[in-house]
C-alpha positions as MATLAB code, in Angstrom:
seq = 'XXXXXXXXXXXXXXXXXXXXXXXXXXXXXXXXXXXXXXXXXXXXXXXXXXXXXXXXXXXXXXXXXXXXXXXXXXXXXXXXXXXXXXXXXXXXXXXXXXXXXXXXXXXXXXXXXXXXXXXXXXXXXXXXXXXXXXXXXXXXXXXXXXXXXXXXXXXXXXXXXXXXXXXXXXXXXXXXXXXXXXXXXXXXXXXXXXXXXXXXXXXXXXXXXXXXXXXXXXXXXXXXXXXXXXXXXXXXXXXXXXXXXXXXXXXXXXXXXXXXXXXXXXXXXXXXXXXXXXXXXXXXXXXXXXXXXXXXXXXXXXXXXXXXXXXXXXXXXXXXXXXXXXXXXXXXXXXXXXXXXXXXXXXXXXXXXXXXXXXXXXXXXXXXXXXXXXXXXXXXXXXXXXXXXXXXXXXXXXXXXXXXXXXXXXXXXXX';
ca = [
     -73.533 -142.497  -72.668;
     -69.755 -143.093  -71.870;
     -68.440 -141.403  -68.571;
     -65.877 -138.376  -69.594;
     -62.859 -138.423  -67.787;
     -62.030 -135.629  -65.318;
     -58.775 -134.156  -66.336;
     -57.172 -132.697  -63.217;
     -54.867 -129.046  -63.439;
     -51.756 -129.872  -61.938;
     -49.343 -127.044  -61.656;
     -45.577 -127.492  -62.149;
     -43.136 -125.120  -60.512;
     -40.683 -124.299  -62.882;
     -36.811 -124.567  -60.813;
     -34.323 -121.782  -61.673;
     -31.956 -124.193  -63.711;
     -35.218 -124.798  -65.504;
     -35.672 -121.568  -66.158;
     -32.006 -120.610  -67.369;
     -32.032 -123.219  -70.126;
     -35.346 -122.094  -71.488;
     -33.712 -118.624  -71.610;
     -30.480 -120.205  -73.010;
     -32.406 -122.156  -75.789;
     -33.807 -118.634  -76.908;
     -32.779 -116.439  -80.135;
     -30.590 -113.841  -79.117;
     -32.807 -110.911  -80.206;
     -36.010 -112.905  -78.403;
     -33.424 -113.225  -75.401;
     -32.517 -109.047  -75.396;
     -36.380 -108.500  -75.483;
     -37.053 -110.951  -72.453;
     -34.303 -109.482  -70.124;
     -35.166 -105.804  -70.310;
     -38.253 -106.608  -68.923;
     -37.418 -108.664  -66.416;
     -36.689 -106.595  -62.447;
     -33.535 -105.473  -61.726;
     -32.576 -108.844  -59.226;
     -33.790 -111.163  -61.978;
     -31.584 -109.336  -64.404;
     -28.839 -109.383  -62.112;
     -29.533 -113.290  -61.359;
     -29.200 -113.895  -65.289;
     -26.162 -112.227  -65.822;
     -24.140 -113.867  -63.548;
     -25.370 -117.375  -65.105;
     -24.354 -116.620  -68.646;
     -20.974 -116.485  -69.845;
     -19.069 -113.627  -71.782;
     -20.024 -114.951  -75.253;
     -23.716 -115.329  -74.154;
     -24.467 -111.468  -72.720;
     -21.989 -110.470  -75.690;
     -24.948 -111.794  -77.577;
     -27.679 -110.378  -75.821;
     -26.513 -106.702  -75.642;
     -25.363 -106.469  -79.254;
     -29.132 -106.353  -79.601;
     -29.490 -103.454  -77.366;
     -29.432  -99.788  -77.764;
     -26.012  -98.446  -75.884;
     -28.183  -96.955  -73.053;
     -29.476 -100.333  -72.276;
     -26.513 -102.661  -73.030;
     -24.656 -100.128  -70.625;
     -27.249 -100.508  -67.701;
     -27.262 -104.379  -68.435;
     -23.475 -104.387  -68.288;
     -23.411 -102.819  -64.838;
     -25.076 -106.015  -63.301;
     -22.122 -107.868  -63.574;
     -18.768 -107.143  -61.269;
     -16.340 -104.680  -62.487;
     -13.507 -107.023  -63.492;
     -16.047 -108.760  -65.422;
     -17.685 -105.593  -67.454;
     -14.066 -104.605  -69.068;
     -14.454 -108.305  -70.348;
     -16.709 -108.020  -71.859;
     -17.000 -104.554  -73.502;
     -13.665 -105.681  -75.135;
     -15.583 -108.597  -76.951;
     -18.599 -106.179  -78.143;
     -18.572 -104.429  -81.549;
     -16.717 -101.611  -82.094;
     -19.034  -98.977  -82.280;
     -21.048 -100.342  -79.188;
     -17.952 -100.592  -77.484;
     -17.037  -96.852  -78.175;
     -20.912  -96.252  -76.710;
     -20.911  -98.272  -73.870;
     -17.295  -97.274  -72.439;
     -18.289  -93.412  -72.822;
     -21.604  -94.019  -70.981;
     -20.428  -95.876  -68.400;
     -18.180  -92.850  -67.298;
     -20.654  -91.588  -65.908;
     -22.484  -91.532  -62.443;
     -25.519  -93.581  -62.857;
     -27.796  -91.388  -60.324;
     -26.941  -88.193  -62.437;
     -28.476  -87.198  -66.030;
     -25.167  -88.602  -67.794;
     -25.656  -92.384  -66.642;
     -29.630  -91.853  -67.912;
     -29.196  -90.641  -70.854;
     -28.226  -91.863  -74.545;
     -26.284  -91.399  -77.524;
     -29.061  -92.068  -80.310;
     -28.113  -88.081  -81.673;
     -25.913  -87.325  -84.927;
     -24.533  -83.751  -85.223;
     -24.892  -81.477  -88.494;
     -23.344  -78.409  -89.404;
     -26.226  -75.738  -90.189;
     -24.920  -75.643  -93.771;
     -24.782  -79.779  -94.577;
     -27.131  -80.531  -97.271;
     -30.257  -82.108  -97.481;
     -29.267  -85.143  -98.608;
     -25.923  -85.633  -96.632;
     -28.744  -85.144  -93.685;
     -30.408  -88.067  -95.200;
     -27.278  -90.254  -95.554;
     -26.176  -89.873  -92.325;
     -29.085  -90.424  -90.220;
     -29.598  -93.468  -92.426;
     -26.370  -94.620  -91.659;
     -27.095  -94.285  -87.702;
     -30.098  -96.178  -87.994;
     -28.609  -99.028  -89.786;
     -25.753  -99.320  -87.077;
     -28.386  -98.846  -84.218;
     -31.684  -99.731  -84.940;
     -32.846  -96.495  -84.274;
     -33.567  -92.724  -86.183;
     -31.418  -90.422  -84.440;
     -32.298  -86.846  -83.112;
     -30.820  -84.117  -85.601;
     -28.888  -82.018  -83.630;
     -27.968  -78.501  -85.510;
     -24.150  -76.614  -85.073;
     -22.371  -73.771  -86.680;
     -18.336  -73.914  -85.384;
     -19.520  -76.298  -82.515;
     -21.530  -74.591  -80.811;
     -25.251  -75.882  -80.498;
     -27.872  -74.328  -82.333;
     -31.118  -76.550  -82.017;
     -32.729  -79.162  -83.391;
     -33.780  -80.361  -86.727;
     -37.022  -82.091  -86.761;
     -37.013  -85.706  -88.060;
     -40.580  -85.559  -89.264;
     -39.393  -82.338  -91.914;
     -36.673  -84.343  -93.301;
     -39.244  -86.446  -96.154;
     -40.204  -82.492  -97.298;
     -37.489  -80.410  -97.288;
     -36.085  -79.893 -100.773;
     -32.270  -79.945 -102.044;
     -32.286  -76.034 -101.858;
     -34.281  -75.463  -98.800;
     -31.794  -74.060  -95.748;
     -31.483  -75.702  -92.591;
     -31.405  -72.866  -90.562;
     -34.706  -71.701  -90.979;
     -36.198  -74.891  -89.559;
     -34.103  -75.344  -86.732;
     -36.162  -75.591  -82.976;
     -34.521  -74.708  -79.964;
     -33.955  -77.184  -77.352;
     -33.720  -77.959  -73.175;
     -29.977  -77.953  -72.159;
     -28.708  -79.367  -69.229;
     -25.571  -80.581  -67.527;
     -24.425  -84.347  -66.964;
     -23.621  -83.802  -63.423;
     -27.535  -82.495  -62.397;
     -28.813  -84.671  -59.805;
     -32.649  -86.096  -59.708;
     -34.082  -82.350  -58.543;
     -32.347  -80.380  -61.137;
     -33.960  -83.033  -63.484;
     -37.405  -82.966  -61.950;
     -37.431  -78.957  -62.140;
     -36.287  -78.933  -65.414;
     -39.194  -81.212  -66.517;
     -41.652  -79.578  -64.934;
     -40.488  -76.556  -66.487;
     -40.213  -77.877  -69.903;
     -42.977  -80.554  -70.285;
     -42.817  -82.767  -73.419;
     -39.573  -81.549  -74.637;
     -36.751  -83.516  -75.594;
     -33.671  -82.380  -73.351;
     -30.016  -82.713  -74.300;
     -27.370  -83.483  -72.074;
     -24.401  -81.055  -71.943;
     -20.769  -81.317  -70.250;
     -18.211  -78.773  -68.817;
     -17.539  -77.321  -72.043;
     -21.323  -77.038  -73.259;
     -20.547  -80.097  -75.898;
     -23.084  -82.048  -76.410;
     -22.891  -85.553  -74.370;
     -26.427  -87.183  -74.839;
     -30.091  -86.894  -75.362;
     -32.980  -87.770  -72.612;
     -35.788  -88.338  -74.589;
     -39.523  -88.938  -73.196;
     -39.292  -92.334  -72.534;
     -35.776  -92.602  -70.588;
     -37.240  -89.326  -68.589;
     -40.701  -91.750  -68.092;
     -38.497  -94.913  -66.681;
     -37.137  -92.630  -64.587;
     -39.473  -91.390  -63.134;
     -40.959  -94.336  -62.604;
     -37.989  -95.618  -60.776;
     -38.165  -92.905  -58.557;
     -41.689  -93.314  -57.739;
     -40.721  -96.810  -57.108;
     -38.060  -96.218  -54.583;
     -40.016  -93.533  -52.719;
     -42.629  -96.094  -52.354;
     -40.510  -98.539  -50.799;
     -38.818  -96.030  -48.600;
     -42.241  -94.664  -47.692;
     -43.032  -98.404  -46.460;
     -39.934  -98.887  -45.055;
     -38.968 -101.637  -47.700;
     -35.385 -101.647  -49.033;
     -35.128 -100.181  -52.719;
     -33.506 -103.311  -54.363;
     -36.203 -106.121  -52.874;
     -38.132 -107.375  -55.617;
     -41.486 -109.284  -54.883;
     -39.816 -112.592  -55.852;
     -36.593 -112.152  -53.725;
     -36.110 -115.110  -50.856;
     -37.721 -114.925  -47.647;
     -34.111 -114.848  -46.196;
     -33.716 -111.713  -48.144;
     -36.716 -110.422  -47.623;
     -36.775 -110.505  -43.666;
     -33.464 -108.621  -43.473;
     -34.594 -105.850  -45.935;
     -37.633 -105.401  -43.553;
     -37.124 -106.474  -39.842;
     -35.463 -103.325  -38.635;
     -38.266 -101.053  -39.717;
     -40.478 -103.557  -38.233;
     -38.708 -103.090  -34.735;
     -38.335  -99.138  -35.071;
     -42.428  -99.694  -35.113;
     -42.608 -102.142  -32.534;
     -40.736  -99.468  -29.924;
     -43.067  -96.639  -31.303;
     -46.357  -98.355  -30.540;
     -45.030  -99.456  -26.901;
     -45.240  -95.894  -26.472;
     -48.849  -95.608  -27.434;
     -49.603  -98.143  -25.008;
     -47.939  -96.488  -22.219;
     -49.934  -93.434  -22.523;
     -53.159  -95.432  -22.850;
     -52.274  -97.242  -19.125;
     -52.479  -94.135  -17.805;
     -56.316  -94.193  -18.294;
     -56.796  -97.869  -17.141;
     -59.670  -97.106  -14.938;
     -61.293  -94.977  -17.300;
     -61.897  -97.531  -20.268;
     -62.491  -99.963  -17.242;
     -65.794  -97.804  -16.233;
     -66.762  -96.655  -19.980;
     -65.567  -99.736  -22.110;
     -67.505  -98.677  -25.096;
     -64.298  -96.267  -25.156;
     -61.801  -98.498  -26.676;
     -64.087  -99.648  -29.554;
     -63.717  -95.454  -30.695;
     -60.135  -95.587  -29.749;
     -58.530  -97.064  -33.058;
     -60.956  -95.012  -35.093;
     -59.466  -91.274  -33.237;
     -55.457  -92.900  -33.939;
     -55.935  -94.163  -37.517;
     -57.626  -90.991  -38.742;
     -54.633  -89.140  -37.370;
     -52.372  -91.446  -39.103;
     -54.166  -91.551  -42.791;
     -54.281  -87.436  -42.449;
     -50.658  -87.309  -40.866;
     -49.675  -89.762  -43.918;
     -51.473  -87.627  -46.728;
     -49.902  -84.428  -45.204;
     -46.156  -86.385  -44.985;
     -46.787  -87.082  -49.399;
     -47.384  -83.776  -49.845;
     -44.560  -82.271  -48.345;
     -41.662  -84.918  -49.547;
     -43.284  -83.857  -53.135;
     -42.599  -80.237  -52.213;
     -38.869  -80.900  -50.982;
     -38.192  -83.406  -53.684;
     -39.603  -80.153  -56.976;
     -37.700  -77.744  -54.333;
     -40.917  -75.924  -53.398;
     -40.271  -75.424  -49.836;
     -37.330  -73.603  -48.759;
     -36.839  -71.236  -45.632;
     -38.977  -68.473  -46.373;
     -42.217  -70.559  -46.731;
     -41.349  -73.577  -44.590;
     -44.160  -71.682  -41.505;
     -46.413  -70.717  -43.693;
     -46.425  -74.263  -44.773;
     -47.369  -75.719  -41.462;
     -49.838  -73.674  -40.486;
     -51.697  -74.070  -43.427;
     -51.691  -77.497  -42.832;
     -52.874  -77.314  -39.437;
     -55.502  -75.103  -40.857;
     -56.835  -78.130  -43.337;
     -56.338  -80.347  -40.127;
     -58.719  -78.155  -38.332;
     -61.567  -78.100  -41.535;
     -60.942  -81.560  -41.934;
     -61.247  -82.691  -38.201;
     -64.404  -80.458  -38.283;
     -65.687  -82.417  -41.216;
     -65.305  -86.204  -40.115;
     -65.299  -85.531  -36.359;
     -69.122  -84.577  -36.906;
     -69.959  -87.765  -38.387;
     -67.800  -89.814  -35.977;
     -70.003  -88.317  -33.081;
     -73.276  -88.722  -35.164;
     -72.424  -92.527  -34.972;
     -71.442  -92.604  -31.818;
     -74.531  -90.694  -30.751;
     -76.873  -92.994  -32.895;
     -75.474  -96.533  -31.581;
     -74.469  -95.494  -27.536;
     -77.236  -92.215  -26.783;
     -74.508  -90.205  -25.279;
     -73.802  -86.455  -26.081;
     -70.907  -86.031  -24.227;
     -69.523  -89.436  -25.886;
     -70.286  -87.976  -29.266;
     -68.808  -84.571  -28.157;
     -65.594  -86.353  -26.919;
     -64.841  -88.187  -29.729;
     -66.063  -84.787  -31.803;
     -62.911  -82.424  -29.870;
     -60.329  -85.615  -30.204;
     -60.961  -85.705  -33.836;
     -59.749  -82.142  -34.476;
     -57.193  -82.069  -32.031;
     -55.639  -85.174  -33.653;
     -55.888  -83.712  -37.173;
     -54.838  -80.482  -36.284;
     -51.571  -82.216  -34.464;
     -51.809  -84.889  -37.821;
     -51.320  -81.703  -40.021;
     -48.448  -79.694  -37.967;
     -46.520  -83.089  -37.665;
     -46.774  -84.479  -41.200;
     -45.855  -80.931  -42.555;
     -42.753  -80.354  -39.650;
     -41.364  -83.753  -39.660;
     -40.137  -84.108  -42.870;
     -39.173  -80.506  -42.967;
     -36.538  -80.876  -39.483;
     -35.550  -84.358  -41.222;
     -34.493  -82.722  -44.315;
     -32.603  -80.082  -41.889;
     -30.945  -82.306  -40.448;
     -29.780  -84.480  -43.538;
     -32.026  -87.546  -43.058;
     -34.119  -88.388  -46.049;
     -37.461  -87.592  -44.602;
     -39.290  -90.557  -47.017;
     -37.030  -93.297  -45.319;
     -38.532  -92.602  -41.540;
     -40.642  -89.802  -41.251;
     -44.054  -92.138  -41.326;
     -42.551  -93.786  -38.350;
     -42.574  -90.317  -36.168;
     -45.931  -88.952  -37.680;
     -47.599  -92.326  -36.316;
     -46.164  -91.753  -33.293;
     -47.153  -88.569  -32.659;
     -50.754  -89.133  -34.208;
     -51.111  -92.410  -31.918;
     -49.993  -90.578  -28.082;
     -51.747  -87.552  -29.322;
     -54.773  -89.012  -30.037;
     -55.071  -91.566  -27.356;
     -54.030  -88.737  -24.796;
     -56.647  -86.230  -25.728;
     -59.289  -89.172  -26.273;
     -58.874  -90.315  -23.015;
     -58.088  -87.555  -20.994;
     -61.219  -85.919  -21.835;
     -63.285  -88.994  -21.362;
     -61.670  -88.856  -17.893;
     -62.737  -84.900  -17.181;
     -65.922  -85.440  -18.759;
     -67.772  -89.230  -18.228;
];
């Protein structure tokens, strides 16, 4: 029988000039498809290897929306550049939309809308939304108006059965207005308001600018998410998981030293009770356990709360109520875990008062987990600070003295 050879996986890593003429070698619409799905620094990597005539290329596959986003990854200079070399009717798109502020509802939305008067016939309807689709790729949204002033919507899916005599008017839907200038709150109420509506974009003069449909509303949201993770962790917004290490330490190393100053605290507070883990050392095995349940609560308190601020839930009037309901969970949920911490303890070290101990520390430290992840964010937001960016920092704080001081101290009174 002859011997098979073994064939041996060898992995290549691909280098980036590697990379960039694989990309190069692509057909431009293959090469529009690849780059909006690529993160924002790999995007912004790209762009400043290609020349005018090669993004030209790329974005005259895109919707205006995206082209205009893409655009923006390239220095200023450089974007009037190359909008001049663009089509004319992207051109027109892309210089209104970029105009506007790209963290308010104008630089999110898009222009994929035609206008009709509420007396155009059927079948103009039907040449000019054909018309907009061949120039963009796209069906438009039917937007109805009688002397300029917006009525509603047409449905697209009633254009294939209305008839050459039926009226427009009777078929028109009212739609979600709102302004250009609305920040990410105004948005978020508005949506939560309004679920699974199309909203359209309005300016000074209540002319119609733009349309945020689902999916724009969707990416932005999950943006948002994004960055609120990242602040939550205390990561800069723009790092991307395959940024350099170079990068990567300076996004993070301040955060890392807030934390480092935080938990010296701690462990000043815990050498005031040297001689008391000295004589019980079974304490410091519970220790960790009393701190990190504080934290996790203090942590699922701190969500809660920034979700609040963010949908403009909390204001003055509630803001106490607030807080002591959370204390109040802290106090049922302390109850609840602090009775099996001490059944443990009790099973593996035969000690009531250990069990009764860690039992009181428990709900202390939830209580205080509750009062602090509610309050913190709250004073931050008082005070201007964004309460995502560095509130965790404080709430472990607090949650780590707290529970090490009541843990210990009452080992101290009682062992």
């Amino acid at each position: 029988m002859p011997k098979t050879k073994k064939t041996s996986l060898k992995v290549q890593f691909i280098n980036a000039k590697d990379k960039l003429d694989f990309y190069k070698n692509l057909e431009p619409k293959n090469k529009a498809r690849l780059i909006t799905g690529l993160s924002a620094y790999y995007q912004k990597m790209l762009m400043s290897n290609l020349s005018r005539d090669e993004i030209v290329e790329v974005i005259e596959y895109l919707d205006p929306d995206t082209a205009t986003d893409l655009i923006q990854k390239v220095p200023k200079k450089e974007q009037e550049k190359i909008i001049e070399k663009v089509n004319d009717s992207l051109k027109k798109d892309i210089t209104f939309l970029s105009k506007f502020n790209p963290n308010t509802v104008g630089g999110l939305m898009d222009v994929n809308y035609i206008l009709i008067d509420k007396d155009t016939k059927i079948e103009k309807i039907h040449s000019l939304t054909l018309k907009h689709e061949r120039r963009t790729g796209k069906f438009p949204t039917i937007l109805v108006t009688k002397e300029g002033k917006l009525l509603g919507e047409l449905p697209a899916y009633l254009l294939p059965v209305l008839r050459k005599g039926d009226f427009v008017n009777k078929h028109i839907k009212k739609v979600v207005l709102i302004k250009h200038s609305a920040n990410e709150k105004n948005l978020l109420r508005l949506i939560k308001k309004h679920k699974h509506k199309k909203i359209v974009v309005i300016g000074d003069e209540k002319q119609v600018l733009g349309i945020l449909n689902a999916d724009d509303i969707l990416d932005y949201l999950t943006k948002q998410t994004g960055k609120s993770l990242y602040k939550f962790a205390g990561v800069h917004s723009e790092e991307d998981i395959f940024d350099p290490v170079t990068k990567k330490v300076e996004n993070r190393y301040p955060w890392l030293i807030i934390n480092l100053f935080t938990a010296f605290l701690a462990t000043l507070v815990i050498s005031f009770f040297e001689d008391t883990i000295a004589n019980f050392i079974y304490l410091a095995a519970y220790m960790p356990v009393i701190t990190g349940m504080g934290g996790n609560a203090g942590t699922q308190t701190l969500a809660v709360t920034i979700r609040g601020l963010a949908l403009n839930e909390i204001n003055n009037n509630n803001a106490w109520g607030i807080i002591k309901k959370e204390a109040l969970t802290g106090l049922a949920t302390g109850t609840i875990v602090g009775i099996i911490a001490a059944t443990v303890a009790l099973i593996f070290n035969l000690n009531m008062l250990l069990g009764l101990i860690i039992f009181l520390a428990m709900v202390v430290n939830l209580i205080n987990a509750g009062i602090f992840g509610a309050a913190i964010p709250l004073v931050l937001k008082k005070l201007g600070k964004d309460p995502a960016t560095s509130a965790t920092i404080f709430i472990t704080t607090a949650t780590d003295i707290v529970g090490f001081f009541v843990f210990l101290w009452l080992a101290k009174m009682l062992l």
